[in-house]
N, CA, C and O atoms as a printed pandas DataFrame, in Angstrom:
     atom_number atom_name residue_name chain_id  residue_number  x_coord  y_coord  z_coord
0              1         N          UNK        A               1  -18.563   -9.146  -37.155
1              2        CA          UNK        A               1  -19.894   -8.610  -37.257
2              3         C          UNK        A               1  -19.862   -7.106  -37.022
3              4         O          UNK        A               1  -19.028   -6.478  -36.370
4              5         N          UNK        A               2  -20.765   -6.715  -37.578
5              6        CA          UNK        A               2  -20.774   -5.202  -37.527
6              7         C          UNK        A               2  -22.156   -4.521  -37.133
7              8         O          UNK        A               2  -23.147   -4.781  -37.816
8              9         N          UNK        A               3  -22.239   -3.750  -36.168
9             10        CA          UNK        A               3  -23.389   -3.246  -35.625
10            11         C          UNK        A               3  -23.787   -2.073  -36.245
11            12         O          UNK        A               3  -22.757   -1.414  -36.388
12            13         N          UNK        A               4  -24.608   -1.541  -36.632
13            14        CA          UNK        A               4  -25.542   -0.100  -37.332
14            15         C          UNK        A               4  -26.336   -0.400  -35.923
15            16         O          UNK        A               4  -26.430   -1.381  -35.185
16            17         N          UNK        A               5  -27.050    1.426  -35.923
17            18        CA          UNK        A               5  -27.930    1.426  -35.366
18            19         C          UNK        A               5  -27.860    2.763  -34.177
19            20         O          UNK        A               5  -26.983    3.626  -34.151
20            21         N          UNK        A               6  -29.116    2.641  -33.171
21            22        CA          UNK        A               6  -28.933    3.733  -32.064
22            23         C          UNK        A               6  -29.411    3.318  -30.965
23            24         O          UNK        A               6  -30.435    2.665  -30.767
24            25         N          UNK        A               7  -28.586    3.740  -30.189
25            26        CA          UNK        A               7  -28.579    3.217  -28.522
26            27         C          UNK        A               7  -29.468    4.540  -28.170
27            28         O          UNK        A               7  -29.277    5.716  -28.478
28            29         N          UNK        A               8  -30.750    3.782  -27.237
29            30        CA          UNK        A               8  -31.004    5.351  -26.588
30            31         C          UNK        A               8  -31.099    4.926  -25.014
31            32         O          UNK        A               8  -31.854    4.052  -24.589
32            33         N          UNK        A               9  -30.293    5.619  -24.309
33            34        CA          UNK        A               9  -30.134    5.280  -22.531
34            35         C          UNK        A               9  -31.140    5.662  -21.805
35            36         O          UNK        A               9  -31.559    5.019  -20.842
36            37         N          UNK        A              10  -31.754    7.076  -22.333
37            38        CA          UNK        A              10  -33.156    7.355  -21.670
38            39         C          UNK        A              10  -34.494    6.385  -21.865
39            40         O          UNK        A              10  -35.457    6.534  -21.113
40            41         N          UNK        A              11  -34.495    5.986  -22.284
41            42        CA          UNK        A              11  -35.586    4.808  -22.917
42            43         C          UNK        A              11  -35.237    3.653  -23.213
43            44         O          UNK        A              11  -35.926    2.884  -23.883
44            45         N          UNK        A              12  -34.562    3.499  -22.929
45            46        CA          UNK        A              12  -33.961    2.262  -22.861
46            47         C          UNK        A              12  -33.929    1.007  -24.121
47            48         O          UNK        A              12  -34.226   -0.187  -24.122
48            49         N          UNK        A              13  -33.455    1.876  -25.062
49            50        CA          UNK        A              13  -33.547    0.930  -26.262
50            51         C          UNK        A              13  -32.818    0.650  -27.240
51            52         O          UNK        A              13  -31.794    1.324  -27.130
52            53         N          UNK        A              14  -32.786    0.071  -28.070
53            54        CA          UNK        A              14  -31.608   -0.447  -28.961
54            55         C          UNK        A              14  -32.363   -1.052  -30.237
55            56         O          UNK        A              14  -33.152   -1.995  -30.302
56            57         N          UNK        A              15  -31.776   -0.052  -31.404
57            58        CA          UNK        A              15  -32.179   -0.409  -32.559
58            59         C          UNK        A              15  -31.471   -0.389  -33.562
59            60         O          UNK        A              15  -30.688    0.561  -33.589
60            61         N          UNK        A              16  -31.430   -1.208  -34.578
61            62        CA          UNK        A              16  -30.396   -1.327  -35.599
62            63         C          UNK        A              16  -30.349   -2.710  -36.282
63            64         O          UNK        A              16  -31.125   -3.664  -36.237
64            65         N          UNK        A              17  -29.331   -2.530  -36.845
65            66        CA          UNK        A              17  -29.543   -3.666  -37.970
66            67         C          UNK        A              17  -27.810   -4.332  -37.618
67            68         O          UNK        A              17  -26.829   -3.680  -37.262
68            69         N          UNK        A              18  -27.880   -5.323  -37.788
69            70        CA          UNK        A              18  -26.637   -6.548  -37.073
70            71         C          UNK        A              18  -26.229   -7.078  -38.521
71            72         O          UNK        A              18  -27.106   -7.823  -38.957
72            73         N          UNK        A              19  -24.902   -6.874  -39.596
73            74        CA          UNK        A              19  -24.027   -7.471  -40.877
74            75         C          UNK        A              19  -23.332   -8.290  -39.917
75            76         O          UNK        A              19  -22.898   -8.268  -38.765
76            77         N          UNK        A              20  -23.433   -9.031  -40.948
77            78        CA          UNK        A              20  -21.978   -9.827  -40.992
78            79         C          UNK        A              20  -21.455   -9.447  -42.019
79            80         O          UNK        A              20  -21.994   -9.382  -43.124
80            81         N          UNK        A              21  -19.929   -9.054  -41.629
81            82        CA          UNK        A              21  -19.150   -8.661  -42.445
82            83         C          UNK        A              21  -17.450   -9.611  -42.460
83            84         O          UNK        A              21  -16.696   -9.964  -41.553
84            85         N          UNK        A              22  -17.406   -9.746  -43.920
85            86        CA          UNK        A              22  -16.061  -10.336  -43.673
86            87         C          UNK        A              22  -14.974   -9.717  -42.623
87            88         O          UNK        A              22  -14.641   -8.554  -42.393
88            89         N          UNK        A              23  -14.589  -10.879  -42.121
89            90        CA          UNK        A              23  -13.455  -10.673  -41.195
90            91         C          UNK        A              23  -11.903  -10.879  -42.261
91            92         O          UNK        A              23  -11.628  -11.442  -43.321
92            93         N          UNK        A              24  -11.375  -10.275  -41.510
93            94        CA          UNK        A              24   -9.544  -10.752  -42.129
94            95         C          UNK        A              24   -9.287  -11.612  -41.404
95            96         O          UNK        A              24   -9.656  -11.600  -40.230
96            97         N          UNK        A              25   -8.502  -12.687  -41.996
97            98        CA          UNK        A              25   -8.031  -13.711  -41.248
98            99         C          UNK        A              25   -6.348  -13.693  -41.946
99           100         O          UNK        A              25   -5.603  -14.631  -41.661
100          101         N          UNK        A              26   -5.930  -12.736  -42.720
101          102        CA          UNK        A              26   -5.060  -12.881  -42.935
102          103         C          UNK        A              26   -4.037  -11.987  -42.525
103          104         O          UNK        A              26   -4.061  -10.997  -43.257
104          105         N          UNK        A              27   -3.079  -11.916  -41.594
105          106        CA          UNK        A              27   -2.436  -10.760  -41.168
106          107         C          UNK        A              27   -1.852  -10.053  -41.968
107          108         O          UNK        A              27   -1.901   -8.887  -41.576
108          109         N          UNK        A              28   -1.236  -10.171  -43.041
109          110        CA          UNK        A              28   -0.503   -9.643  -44.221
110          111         C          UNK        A              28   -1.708   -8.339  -44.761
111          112         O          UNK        A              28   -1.318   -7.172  -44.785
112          113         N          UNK        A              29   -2.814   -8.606  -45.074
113          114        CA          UNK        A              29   -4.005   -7.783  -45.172
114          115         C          UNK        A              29   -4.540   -7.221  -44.297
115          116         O          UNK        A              29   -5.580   -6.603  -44.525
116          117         N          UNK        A              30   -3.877   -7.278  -42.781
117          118        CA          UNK        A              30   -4.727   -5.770  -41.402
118          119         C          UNK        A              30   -3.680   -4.762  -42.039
119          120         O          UNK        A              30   -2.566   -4.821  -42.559
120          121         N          UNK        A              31   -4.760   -3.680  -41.679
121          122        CA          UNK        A              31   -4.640   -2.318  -41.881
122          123         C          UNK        A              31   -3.625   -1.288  -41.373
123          124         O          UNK        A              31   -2.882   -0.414  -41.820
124          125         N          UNK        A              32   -3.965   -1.821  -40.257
125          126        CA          UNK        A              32   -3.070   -0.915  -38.963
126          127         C          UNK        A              32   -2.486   -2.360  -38.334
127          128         O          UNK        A              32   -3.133   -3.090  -37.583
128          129         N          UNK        A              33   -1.062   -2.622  -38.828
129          130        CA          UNK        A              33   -0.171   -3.348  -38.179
130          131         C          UNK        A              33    0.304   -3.353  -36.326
131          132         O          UNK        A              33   -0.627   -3.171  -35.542
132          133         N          UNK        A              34    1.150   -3.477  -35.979
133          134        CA          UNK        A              34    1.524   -3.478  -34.462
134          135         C          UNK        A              34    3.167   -2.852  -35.213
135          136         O          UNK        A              34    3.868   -3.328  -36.107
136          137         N          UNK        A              35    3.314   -1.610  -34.364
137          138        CA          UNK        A              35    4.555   -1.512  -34.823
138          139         C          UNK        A              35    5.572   -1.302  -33.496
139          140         O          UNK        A              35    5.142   -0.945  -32.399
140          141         N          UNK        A              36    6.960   -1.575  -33.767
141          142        CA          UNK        A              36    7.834   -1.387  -33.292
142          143         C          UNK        A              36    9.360   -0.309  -33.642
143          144         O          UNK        A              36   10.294   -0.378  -34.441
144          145         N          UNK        A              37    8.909    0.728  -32.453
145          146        CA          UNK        A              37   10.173    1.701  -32.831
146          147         C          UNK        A              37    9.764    2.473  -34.081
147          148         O          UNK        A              37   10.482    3.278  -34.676
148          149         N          UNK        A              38    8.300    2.064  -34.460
149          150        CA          UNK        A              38    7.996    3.148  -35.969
150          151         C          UNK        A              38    7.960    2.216  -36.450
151          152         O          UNK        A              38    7.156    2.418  -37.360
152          153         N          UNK        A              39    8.460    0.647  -36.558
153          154        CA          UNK        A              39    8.531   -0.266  -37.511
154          155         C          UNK        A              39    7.623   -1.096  -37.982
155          156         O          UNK        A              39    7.748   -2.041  -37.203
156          157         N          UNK        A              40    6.978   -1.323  -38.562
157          158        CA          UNK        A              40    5.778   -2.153  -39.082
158          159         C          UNK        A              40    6.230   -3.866  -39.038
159          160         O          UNK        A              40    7.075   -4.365  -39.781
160          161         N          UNK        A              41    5.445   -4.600  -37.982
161          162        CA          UNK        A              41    5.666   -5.978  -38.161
162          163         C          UNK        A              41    5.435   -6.731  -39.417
163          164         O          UNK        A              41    4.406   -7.352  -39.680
164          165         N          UNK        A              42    6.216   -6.649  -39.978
165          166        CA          UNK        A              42    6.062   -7.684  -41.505
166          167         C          UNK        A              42    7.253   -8.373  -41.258
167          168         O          UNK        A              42    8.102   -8.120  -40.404
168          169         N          UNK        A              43    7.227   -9.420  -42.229
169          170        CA          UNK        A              43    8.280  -10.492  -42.729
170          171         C          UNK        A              43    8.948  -10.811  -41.773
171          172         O          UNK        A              43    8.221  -10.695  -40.787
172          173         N          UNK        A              44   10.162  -11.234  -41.417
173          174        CA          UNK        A              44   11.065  -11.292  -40.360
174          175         C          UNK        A              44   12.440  -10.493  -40.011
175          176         O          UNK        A              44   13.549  -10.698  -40.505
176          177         N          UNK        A              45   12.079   -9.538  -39.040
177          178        CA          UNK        A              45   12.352   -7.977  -38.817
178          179         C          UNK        A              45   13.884   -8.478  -37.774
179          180         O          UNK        A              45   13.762   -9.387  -36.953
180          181         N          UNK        A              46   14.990   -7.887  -37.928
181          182        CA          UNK        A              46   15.808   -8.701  -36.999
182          183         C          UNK        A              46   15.989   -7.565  -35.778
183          184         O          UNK        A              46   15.343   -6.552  -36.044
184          185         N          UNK        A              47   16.646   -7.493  -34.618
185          186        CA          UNK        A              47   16.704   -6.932  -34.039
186          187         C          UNK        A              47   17.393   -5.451  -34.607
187          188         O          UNK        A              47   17.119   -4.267  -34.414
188          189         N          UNK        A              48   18.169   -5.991  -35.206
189          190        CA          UNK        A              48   18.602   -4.644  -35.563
190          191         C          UNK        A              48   17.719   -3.286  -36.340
191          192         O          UNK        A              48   17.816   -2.068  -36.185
192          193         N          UNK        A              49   16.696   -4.274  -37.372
193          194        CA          UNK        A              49   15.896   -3.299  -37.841
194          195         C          UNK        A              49   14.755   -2.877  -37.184
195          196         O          UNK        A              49   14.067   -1.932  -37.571
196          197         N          UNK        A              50   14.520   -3.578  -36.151
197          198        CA          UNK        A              50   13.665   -3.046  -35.128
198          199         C          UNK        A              50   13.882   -2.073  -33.650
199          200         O          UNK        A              50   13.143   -1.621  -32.775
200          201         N          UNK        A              51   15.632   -2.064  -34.022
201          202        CA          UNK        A              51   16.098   -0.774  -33.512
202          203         C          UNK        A              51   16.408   -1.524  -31.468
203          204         O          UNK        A              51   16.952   -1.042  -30.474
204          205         N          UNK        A              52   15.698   -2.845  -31.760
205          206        CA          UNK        A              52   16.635   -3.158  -30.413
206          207         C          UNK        A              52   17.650   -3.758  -30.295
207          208         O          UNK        A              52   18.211   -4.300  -31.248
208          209         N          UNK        A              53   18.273   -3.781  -28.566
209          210        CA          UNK        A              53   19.305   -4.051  -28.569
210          211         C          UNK        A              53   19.706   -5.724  -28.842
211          212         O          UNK        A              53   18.844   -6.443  -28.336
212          213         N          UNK        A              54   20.510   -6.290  -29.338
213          214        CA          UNK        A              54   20.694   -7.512  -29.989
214          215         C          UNK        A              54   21.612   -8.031  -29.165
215          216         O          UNK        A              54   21.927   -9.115  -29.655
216          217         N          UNK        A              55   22.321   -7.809  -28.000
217          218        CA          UNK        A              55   22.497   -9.239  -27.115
218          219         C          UNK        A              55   21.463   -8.579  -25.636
219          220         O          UNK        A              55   21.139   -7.432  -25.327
220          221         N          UNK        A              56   21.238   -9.703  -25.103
221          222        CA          UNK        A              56   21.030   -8.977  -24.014
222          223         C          UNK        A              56   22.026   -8.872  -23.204
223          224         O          UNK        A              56   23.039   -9.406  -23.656
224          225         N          UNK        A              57   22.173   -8.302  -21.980
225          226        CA          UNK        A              57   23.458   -7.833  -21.002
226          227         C          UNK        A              57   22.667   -8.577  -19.533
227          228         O          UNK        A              57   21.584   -8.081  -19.224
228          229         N          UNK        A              58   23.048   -9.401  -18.911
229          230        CA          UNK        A              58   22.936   -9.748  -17.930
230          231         C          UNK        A              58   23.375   -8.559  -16.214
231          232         O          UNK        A              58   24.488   -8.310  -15.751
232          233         N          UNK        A              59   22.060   -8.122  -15.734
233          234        CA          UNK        A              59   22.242   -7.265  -14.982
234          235         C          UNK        A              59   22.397   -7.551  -13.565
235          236         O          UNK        A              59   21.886   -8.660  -13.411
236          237         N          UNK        A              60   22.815   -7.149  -12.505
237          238        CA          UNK        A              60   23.074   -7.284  -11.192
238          239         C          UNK        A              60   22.470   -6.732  -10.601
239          240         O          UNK        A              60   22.323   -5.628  -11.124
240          241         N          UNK        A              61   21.646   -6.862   -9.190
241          242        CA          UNK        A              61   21.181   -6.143   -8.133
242          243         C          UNK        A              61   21.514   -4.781   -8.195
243          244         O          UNK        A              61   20.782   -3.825   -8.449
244          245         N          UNK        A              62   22.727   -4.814   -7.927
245          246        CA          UNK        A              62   23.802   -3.614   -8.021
246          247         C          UNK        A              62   23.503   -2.509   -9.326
247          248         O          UNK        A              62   23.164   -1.327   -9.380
248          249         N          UNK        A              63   23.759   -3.363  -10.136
249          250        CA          UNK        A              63   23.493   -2.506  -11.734
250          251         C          UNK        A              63   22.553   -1.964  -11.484
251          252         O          UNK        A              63   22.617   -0.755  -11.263
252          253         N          UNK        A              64   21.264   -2.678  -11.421
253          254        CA          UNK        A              64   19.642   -2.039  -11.377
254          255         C          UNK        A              64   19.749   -1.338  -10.275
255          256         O          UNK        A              64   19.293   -0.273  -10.692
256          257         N          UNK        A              65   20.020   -1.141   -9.150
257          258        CA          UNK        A              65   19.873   -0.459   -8.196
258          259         C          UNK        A              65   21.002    1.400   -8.814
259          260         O          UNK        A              65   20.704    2.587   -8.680
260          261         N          UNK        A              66   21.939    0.882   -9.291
261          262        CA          UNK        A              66   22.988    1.704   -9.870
262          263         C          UNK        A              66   22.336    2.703  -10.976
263          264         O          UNK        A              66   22.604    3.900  -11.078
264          265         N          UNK        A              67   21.534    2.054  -11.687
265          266        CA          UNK        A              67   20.456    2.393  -12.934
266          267         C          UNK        A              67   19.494    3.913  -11.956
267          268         O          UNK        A              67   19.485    5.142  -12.027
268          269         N          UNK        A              68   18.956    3.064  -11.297
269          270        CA          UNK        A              68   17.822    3.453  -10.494
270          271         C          UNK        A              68   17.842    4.951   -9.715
271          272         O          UNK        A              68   17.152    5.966   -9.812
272          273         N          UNK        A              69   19.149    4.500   -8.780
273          274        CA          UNK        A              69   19.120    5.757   -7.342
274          275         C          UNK        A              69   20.267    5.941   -7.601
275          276         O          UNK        A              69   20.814    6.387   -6.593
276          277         N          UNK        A              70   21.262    5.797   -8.784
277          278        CA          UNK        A              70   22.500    6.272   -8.528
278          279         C          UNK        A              70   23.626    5.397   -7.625
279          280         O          UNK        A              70   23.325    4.464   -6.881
280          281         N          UNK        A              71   24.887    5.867   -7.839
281          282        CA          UNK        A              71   26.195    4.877   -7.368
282          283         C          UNK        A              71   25.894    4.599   -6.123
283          284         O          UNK        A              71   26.396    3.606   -5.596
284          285         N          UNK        A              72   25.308    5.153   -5.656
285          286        CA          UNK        A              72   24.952    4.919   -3.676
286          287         C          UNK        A              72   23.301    4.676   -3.426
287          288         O          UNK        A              72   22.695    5.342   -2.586
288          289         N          UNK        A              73   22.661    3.675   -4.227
289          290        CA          UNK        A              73   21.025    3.802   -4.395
290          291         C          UNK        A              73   20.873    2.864   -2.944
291          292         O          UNK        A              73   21.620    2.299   -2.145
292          293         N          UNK        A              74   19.464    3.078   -3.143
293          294        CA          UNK        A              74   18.254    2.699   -1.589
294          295         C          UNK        A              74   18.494    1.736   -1.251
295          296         O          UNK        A              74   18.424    1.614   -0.028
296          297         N          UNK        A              75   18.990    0.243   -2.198
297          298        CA          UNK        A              75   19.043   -0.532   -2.105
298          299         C          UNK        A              75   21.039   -1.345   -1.328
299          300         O          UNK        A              75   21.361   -2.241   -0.548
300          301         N          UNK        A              76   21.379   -0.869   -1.723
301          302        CA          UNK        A              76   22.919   -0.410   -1.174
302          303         C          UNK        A              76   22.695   -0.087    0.382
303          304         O          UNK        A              76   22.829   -0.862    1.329
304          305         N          UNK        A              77   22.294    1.351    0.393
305          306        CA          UNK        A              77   21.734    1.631    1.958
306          307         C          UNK        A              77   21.244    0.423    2.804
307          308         O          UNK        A              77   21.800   -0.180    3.721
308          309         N          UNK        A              78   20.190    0.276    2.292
309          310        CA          UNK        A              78   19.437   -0.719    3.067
310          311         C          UNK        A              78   20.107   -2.058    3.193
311          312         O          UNK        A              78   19.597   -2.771    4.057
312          313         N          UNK        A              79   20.831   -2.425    2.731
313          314        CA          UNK        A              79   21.694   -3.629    2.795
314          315         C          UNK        A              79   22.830   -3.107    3.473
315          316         O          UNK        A              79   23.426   -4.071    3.954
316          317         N          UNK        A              80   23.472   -1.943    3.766
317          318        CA          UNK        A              80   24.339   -1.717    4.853
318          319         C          UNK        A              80   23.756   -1.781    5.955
319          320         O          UNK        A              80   24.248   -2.286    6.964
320          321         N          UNK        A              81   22.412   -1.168    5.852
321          322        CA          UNK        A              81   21.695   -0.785    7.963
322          323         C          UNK        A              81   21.269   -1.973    7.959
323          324         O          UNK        A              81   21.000   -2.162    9.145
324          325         N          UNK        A              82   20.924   -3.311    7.159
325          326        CA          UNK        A              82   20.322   -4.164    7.566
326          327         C          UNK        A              82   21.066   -5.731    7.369
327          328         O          UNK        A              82   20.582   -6.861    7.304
328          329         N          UNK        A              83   21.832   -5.451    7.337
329          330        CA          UNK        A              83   22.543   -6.764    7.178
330          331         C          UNK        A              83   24.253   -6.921    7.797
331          332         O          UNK        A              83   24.858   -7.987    7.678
């Protein structure tokens, strides 16, 4: 549905005229897709053309912490003073 019309906040009123307008129900026909990496979701996009990575890598405490704060991160620390 599609709204026309004018809102007025000082006076509190609302006027206009209420379409119904066709909807899309077909995704192949929206306008503005969802894209990925620049890539437009159509057909069946594989990882590679969507520019991600295609296995995943199973990560460790360590890793993510390694990622994070560096070879000696917060999490390292805190598991030396506290354990």
């Amino acid at each position: 549905m599609k709204l026309n019309g004018i809102i007025n906040i000082q006076r509190q009123s609302l006027s206009g005229n209420l379409e119904k307008t066709k909807q899309n129900r077909n995704y192949s026909d929206l306008l503005n897709k969802p894209r990925i990496n620049d890539v437009e979701l159509v057909d069946n996009k594989t990882a590679e053309e969507l520019g991600l990575q295609e296995e995943m890598v199973e990560m460790t405490a360590q890793d993510i912490d390694e990622v994070l704060f560096g070879k000696e991160g917060m999490m390292q620390s805190w598991l030396r003073k506290n354990i």
